[in-house]
TIRODREN-368203 format. One line per 8 residues: their letters; for each residue x, y, z of N, C-alpha, C. Coordinates in steps of 0.2 Angstrom, whole numbers, plus 2048, in hexadecimal, padded with zeros to 3 digits. Last residue first. Example, Ala and Ser with C-alpha at 12.3 -4.5 7.8 and 13.67 -1.06 7.14 Angstrom:
BEGIN
sa = 840/7F5/823/844/7FB/824/840/800/827; 842/7E4/827/83E/7EA/827/842/7F0/827
***
This chain:
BEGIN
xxxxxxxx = 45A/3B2/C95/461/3B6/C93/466/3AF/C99; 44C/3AF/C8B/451/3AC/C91/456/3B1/C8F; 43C/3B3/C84/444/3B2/C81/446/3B1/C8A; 42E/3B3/C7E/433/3AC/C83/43A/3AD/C83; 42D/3BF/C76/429/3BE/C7D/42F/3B9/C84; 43B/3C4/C6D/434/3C0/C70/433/3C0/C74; 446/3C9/C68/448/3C6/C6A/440/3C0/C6C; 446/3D8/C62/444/3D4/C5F/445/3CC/C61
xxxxxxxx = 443/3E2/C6C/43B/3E1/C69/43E/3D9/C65; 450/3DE/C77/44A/3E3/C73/444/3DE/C72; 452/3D4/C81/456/3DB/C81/454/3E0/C7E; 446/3CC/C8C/449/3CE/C84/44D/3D5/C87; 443/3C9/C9A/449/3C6/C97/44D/3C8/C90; 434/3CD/C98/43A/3D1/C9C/43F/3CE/C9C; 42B/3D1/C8F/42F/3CF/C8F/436/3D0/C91; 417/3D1/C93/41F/3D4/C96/424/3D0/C91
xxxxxxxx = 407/3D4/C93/40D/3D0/C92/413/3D3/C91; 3FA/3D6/C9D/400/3D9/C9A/406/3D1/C9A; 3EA/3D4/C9F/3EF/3D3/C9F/3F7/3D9/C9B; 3DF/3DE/C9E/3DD/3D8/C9F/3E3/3D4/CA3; 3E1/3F1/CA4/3E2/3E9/CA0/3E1/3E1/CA0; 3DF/3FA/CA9/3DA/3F6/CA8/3DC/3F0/CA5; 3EA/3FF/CAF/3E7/3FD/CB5/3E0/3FA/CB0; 3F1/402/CA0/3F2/3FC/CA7/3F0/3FA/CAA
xxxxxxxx = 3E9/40D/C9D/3EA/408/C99/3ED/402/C9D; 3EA/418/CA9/3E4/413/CA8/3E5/40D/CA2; 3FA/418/CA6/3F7/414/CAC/3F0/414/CAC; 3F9/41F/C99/3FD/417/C9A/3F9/413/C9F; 3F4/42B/C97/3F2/427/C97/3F1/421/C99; 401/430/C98/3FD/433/C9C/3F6/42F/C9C; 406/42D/C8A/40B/42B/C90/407/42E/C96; 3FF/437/C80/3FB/42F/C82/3FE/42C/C89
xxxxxxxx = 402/443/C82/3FD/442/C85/3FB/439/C85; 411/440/C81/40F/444/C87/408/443/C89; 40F/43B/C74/415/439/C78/413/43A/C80; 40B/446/C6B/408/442/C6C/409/43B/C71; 415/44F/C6D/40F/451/C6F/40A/449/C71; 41F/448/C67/420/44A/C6F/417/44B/C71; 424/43C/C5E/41F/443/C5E/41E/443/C65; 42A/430/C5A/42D/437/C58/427/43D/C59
xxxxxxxx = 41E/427/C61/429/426/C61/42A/42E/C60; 410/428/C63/414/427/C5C/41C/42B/C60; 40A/41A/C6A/40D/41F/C6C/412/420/C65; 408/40B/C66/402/40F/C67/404/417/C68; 415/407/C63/40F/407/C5D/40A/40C/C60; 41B/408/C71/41D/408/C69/418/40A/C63; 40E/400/C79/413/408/C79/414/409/C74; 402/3F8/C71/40B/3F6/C73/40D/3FD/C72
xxxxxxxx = 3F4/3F0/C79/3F7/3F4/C77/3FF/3F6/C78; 3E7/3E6/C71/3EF/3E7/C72/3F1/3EC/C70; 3D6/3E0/C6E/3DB/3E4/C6D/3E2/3E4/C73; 3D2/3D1/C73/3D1/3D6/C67/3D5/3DD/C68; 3D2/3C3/C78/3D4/3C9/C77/3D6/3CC/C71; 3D8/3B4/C78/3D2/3B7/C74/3D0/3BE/C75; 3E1/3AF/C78/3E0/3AE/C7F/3D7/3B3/C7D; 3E9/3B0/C6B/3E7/3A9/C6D/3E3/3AA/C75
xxxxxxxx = 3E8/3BF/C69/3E5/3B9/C65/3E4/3B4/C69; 3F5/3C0/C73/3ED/3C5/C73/3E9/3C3/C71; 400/3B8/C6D/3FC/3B7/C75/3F6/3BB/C77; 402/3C0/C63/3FF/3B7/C61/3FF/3B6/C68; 405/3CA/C66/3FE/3CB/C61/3FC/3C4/C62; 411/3C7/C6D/40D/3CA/C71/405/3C9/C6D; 417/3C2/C63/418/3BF/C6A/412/3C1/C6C; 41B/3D0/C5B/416/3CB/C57/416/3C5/C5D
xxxxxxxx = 424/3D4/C64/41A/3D7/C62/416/3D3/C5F; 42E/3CE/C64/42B/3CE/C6A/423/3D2/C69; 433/3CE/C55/430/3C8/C59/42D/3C9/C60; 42B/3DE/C4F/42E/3DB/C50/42F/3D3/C55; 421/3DD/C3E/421/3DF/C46/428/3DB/C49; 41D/3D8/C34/41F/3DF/C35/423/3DE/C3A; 413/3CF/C37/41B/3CD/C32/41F/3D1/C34; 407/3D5/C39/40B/3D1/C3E/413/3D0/C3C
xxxxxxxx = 403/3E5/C32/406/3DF/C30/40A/3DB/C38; 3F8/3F1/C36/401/3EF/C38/400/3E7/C35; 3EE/3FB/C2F/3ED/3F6/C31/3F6/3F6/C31; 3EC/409/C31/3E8/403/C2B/3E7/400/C2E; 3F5/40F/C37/3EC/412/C3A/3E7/40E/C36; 402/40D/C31/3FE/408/C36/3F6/40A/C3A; 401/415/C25/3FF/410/C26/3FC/40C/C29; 400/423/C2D/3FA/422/C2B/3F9/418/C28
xxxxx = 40D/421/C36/406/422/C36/3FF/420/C34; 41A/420/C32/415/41A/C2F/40E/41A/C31; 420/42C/C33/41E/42B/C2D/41B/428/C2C; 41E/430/C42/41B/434/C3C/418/42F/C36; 41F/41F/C4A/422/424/C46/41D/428/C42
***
């Protein structure tokens, strides 16, 4: 979002974060990888421009990734990575 910008261009708090992102930052960490990218965060939500030019990005962000972690079972962000339905 617009507003938390310049916050999160500091630094995001893991506490902050929803269960399935903070899943994802303690799977990035322990497998020893320094950077994570989460659509959400890295795509600012309320600005189209900026929506349009990273979203056009996305498939080089994928086709080099080391890995991708999914949570294909969560309903949202706040369920976690291991959630079961």
């Amino acid at each position: 979002m617009t507003a938390n910008i310049q916050d999160h261009t500091k630094a995001i708090s893991p506490s902050a974060l929803p269960k399935t992102f903070q899943d994802a930052v303690e799977v990035t960490r322990a497998i020893g990888l320094r950077y994570l990218w989460i659509d959400s965060l890295c795509i600012v939500q309320d600005d189209r421009d900026d929506w349009l030019r990273e979203s056009q990005e996305m498939g080089l962000i994928y086709q080099y990734a080391q890995i991708t972690v999914a949570a294909s079972h969560a309903r949202d962000g706040t369920e976690g990575v291991g959630s079961k339905r």
